[in-house]
C-alpha positions in Angstrom: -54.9 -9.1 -50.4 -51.8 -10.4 -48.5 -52.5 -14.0 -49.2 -53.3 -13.6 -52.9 -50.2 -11.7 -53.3 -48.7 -14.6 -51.5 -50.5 -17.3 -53.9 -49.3 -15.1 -56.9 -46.0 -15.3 -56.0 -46.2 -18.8 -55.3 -47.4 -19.9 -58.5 -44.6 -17.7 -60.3 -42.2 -19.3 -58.4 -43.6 -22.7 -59.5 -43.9 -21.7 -63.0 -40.3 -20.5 -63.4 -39.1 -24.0 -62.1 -41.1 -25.3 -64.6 -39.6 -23.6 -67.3 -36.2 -24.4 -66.1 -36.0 -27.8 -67.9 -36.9 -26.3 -71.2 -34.4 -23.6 -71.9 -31.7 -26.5 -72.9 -34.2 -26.9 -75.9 -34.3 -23.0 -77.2 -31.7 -22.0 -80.0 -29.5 -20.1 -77.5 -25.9 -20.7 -77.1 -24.4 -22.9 -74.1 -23.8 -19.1 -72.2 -26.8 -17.9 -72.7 -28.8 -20.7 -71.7 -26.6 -20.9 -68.5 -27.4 -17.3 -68.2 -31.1 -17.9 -68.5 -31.4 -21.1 -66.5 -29.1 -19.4 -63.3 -31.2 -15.8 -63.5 -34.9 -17.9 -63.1 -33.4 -20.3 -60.9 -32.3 -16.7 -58.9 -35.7 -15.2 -59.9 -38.0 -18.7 -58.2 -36.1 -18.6 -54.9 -36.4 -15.2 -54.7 -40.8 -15.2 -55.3 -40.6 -18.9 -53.3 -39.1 -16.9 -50.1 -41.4 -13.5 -50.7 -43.7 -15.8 -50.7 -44.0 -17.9 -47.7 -44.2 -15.2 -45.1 -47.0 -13.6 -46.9 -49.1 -16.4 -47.0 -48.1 -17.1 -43.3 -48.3 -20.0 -40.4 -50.1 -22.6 -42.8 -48.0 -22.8 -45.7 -44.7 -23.6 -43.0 -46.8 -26.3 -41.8 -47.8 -27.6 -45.0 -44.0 -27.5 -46.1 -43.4 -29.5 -43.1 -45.9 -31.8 -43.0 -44.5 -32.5 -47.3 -41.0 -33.0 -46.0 -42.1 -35.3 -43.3 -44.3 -37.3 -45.5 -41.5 -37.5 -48.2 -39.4 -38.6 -45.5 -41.5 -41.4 -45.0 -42.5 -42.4 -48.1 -38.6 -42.5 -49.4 -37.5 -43.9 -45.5 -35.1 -41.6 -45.1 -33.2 -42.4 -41.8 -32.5 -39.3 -39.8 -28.6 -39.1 -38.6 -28.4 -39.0 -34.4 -25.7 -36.9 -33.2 -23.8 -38.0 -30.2 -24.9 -35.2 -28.4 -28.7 -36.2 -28.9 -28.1 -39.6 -26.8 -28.6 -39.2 -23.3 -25.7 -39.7 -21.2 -26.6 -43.4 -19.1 -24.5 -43.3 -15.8 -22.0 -45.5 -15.7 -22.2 -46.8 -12.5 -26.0 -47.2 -11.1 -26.4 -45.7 -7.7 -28.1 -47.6 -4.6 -31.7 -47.7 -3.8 -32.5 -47.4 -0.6 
């Protein structure tokens, strides 16, 4: 029950990004179709994050495993902090 719930949610969440693009299209004026596109933006992060601990440890990894391969695919060059380099000595001691 837990996962369907989760799947439910999910595809909601999916389905109000997909709607997203159209409401520039409807005869609304320009703030009510800002209204409209803010509120379901609101209303798919909302179900996206209800969403993923419900369905658990596999959908994380399958998020991860996306990003990574997007990362790849579009070579996207990860920034190295100073911190991250090891600190080389600057003077190299004796062997004995």
């Amino acid at each position: 029950m837990r996962k369907l719930l989760g799947y439910i949610l999910l595809a909601i969440s999916c389905i109000a990004w997909l709607v997203v693009p159209v409401i520039p299209f409807l005869p609304l004026s320009t703030v009510q179709k800002a209204s409209w596109v803010g509120g379901i933006i609101i209303f798919a992060e909302i179900a996206w994050w209800l969403a993923v601990p419900l369905l658990g440890k596999e959908i994380i990894d399958w998020c991860k495993n996306a990003w990574q391969w997007c990362k790849r695919r579009l070579s996207f060059k990860s920034v190295k902090s100073p911190d991250d380099e090891v600190a080389k000595p600057a003077i190299k001691a004796p062997t004995e």
